[in-house]
N, C-alpha and C positions, 0 to 999 in steps of 0.2 A: 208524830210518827216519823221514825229515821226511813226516808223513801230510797229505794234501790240507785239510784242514780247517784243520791248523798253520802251513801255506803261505799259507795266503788269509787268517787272522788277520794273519800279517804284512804282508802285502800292503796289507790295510784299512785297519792301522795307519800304515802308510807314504803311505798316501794322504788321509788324514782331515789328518794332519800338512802336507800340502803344498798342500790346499786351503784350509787355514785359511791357509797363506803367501801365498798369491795375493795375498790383499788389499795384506799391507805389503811385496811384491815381486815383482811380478806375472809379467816377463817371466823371472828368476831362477828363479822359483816354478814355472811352466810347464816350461821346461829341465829342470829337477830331476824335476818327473813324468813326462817324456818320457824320460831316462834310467832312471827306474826300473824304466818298462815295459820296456823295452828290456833291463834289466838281470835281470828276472825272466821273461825271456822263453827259452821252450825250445825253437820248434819253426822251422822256416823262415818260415812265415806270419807268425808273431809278431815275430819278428826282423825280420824285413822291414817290416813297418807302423811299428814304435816305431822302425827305424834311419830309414826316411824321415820320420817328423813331426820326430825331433832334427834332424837335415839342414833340414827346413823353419824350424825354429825359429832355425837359427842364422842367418837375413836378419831382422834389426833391422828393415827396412821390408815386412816380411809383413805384408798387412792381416789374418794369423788372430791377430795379438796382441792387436789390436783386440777384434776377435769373441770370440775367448775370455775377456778380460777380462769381459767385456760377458757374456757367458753365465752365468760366476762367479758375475758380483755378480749376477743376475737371476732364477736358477733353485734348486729348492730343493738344499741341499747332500746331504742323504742319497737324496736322488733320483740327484743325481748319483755320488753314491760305489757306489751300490747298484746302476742299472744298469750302471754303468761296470766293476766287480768282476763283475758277472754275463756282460756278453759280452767281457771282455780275460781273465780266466781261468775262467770256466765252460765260456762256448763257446769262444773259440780259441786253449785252451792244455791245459787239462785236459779238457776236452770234444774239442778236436781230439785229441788224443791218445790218448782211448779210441774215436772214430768210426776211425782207421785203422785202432787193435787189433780193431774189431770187423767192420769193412769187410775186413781180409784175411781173419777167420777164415771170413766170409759167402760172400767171392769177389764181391763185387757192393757199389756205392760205394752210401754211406750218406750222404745230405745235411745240411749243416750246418745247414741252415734249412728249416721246411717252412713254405709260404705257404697258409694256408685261409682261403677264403670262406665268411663267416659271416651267416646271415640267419635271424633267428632267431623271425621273422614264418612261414615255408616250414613247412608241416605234415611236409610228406615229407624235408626236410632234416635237414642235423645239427644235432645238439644239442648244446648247451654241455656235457652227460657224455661226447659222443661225443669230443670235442674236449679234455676233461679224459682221456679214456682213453687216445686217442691219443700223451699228453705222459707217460701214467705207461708207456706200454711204450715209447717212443724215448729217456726220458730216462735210462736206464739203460747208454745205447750211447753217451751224449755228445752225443745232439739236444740242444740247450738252448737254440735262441732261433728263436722262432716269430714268423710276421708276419702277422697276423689282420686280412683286411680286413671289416669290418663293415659291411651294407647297413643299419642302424637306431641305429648307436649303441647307449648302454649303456643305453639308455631302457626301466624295466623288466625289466632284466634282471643283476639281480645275482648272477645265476650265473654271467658271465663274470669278473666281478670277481674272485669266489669264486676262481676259476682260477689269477689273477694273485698273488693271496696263497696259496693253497695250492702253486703250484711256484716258490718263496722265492728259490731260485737261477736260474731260468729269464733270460731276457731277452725279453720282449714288444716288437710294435709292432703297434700297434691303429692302423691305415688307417682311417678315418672316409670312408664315402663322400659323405658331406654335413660340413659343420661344426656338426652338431648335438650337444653333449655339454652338461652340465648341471655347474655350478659342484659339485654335492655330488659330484656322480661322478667328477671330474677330482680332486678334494681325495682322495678314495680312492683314486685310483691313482697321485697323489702319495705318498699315504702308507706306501705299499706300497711303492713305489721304484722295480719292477722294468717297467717300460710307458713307453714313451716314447706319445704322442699326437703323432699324424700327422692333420694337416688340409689335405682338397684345397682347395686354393685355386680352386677353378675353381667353389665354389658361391658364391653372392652372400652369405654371411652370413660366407664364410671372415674376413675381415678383423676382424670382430666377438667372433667365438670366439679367434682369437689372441690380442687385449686382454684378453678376460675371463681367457685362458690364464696370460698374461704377471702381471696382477693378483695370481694366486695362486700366482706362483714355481712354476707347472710346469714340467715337462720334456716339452715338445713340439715338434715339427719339422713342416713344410710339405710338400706333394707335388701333383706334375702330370702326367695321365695326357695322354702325347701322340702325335699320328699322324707317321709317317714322313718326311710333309710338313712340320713344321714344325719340323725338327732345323735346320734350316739360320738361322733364327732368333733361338738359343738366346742367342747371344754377342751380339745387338742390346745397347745400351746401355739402351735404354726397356726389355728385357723383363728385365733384371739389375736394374733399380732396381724394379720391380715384385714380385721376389722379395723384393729386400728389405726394403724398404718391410711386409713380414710380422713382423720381427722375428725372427725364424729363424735361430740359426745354420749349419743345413742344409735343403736340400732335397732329396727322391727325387722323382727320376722315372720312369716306369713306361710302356713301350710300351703303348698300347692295343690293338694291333691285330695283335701278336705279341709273342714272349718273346726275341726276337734283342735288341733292348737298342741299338740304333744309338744313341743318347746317349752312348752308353759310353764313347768314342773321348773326344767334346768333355765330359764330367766327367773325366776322369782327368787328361787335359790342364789343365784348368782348376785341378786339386789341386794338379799338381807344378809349373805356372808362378803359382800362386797370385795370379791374375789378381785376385779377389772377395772380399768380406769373407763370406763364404758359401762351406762346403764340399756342393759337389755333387756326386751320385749317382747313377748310374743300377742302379734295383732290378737287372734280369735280367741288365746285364754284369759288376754290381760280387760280383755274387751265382757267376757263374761265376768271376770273378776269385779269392773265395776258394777255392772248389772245387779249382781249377788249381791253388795255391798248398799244399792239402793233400794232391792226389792226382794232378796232373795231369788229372781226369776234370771236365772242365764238368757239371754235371748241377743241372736245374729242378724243384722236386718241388711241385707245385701241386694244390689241394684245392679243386675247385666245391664252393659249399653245399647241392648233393645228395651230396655224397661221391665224383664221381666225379672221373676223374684229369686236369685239364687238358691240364698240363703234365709230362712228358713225351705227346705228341697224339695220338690212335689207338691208347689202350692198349682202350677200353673196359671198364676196370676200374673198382671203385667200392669204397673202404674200409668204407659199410655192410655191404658182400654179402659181401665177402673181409678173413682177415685180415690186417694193415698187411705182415707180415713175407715171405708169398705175393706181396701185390703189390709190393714192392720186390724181390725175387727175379726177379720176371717181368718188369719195368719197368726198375732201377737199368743203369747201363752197369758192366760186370764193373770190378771194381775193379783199378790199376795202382798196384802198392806203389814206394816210392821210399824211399830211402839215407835220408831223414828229413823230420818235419813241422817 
């Protein structure tokens, strides 16, 4: 029996090999690692994502040859091998695959992602153990990639770090609600591999932090929390060079003012007409989008930094007071098994 561990050595290997091609065959080089994922892929979701980027890949005039190129050479290589190996087979393939085994035995859907807010100034709030605890009983069931948004940065707080290197296979994204991050702190979470760094651009220093980002060949992406009102906007040509102009090969955007995700429509669009040299996102629809694709169940699992449940709304539950596994029981939408992931 080929064991998980055996699988993903090869895997590694296959991928260090084809990053190191980029340089002296770039668009070749891409193709090849687009096929592989796609070739080591076992479930629908997986299938589905690496058969569409190959399908993308094959228009010579896609502006993501560009951007990729460009990301290659710009960011550090083990950052990128490392988150990259953490959420295309941690979380949705081997991890997808024990969240349904573990989703039908439960009877109730198990999220591929869980979103906490973290603030780590909040006396009465969670604490970086609670949030280290939370990852040691989910990641057992194929949780593996968490999206931590942070009111203060890493400022002081090396216990989130801690986090980020003690769950090695995890995949992070540390939401920065300001662009305050600290050149030694970002080298740490480069080095570690598994955190991409997300800067909202909507604080006057975002621009600032990118550069210094860029400087140190991190692995960081862009985001913008936006109102309803301004979806209509999106595809202006001034607000497309504004994104770019970050340096970015992605950016999230993030409904502020619900979890419905209306961006969702004009990213996805944007991806498959590959309009931009920037792939765009939208957190809450792209995040149902995987769901669908592993269970048919849309489901939002979101964490205030008092513990209690955002998202799904009106639970009145709170992971300090109850264990995580009661309130996903009483919260999760019943789980709907399907012919395969």
């Amino acid at each position: 029996m080929i064991t998980k561990d055996f699988t993903r050595v090869l895997i590694e290997t296959a991928v260090e090999r084809g990053i190191r091609d980029v340089t002296n065959d770039p668009r070749r080089s891409l193709r090849r690692l687009a096929e592989m994922g796609k070739q080591y892929s076992e479930g629908r979701f997986q299938k589905a994502s690496f058969g569409h980027i190959t399908n993308l890949l094959k228009n010579d005039d896609s502006p993501y040859y560009g951007m990729l190129e460009k990301f290659l050479a710009t960011v550090d290589h083990h950052a990128i091998k490392t988150f990259g190996l953490n959420m295309g087979y941690d979380s949705w393939t081997y991890g997808a695959r024990l969240i349904r085994k573990e989703s039908e035995k439960r009877e109730y859907m198990l999220p591929w992602v869980v979103q906490i807010h973290y603030d780590n100034k909040r006396s009465d709030g969670l604490k970086a153990s609670d949030i280290d605890r939370l990852i040691d009983e989910l990641k057992p069931l194929g949780v593996n990639t968490y999206l931590i948004i942070s009111a203060h940065g890493l400022e002081h707080d090396p216990a989130l770090t801690d986090i980020f290197r003690r769950h090695s296979t995890c995949a992070f994204f540390l939401f920065l609600k300001d662009a305050q991050i600290s050149i030694d702190d970002a080298e740490k979470i480069k080095n570690i591999g598994n955190a991409v760094i997300s800067v909202n651009i909507a604080d006057s220093n975002a621009m600032e932090a990118c550069r210094k980002l860029k400087e140190i060949r991190a692995l960081y992406v862009i985001h913008y929390l936006y109102k309803y009102a301004e979806t209509e906007g999106f595809a202006d040509e001034e607000n497309i060079d504004r994104w770019l102009s970050y340096g970015s090969a992605f950016i999230f955007l993030i409904q502020k003012d619900s979890d419905r995700g209306l961006a969702g429509k004009f990213a996805k669009e944007s991806r498959m007409e590959q309009e931009y040299p920037i792939l765009v996102w939208d957190v809450y629809a792209d995040i149902r989008l995987v769901n669908e694709m592993i269970s048919d169940t849309p489901f939002i699992f979101e964490v205030e930094s008092d513990g209690s449940i955002r998202y799904p709304e009106g639970t009145g539950m709170n992971i300090l007071e109850t264990d995580i596994f009661t309130v996903l029981e009483k919260i999760a939408p019943p789980y709907c098994p399907m012919d395969s992931i």
